[in-house]
C-alpha positions, 0 to 999 in steps of 0.5 A, spaced: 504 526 518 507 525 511 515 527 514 513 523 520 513 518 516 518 517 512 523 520 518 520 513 522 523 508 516 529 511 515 527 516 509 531 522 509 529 525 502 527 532 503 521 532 498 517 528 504 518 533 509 522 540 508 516 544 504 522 549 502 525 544 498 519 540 496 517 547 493 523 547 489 522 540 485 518 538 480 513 536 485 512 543 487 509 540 494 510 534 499 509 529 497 508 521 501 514 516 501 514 510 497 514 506 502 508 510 505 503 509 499 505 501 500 504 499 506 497 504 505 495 499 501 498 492 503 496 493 511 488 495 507 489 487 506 491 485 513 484 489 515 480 486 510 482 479 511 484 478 518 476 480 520 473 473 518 481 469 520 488 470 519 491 473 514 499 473 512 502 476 506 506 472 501 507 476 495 507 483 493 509 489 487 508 495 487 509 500 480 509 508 482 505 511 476 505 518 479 507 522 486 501 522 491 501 529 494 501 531 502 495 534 502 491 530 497 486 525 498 487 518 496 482 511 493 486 504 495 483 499 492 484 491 492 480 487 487 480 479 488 482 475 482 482 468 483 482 464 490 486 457 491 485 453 496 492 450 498 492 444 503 498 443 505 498 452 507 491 450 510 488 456 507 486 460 501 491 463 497 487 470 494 491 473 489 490 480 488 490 487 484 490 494 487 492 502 486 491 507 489 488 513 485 489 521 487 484 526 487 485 527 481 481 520 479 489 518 476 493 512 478 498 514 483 500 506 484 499 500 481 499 492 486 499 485 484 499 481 491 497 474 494 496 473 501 494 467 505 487 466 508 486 461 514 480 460 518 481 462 526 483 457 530 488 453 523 492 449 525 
């Protein structure tokens, strides 16, 4: 899934899908693509909040702490710290931060994101 992945977005480093080679790194196994753990954590925004109206991302950051392996299971979360509501956007702008922590209970990803919530059938 892992090289599947980062095959479909034009990532073609071999430490995302050839084990050989990831063997021969300093990560000594596969691990997932950037652009894989981020948008784990970014589309988890979009299925939160799109269950109660319409959700749409403003801005995102990402900090990569530490590889997430292959084979590992991973923690997302997101943490709401502040809700503005913006009339002129006609919704609530949520500001956000997150990571996603390996198995290990260490943070792989650090998250910082607004998102722009509105209520089903805004105008």
């Amino acid at each position: 899934m892992v090289g599947a992945f980062a095959e479909s977005v034009g990532d073609t480093n071999p430490v995302h899908h050839d084990p050989e080679f990831a063997a021969s790194t300093k990560y000594k196994r596969l691990i997932a693509s950037g652009t894989q753990t981020s948008a784990l954590l970014l589309a988890l925004t979009a299925s939160h909040f799109s269950k109660t109206g319409a959700v749409v991302g403003l801005e995102f950051s990402c900090s990569f702490r530490r590889p997430v392996y292959a084979d590992e299971t991973i923690l997302l979360e997101w943490l709401v710290v502040g809700v503005t509501p913006n009339q002129k956007l006609k919704g609530d702008i949520v500001e956000l931060r997150g990571h996603i922590k390996g198995q290990d209970g260490q943070t792989a990803l650090d998250a910082k994101g607004k998102v722009l919530v509105t209520a089903s059938g805004s105008e």
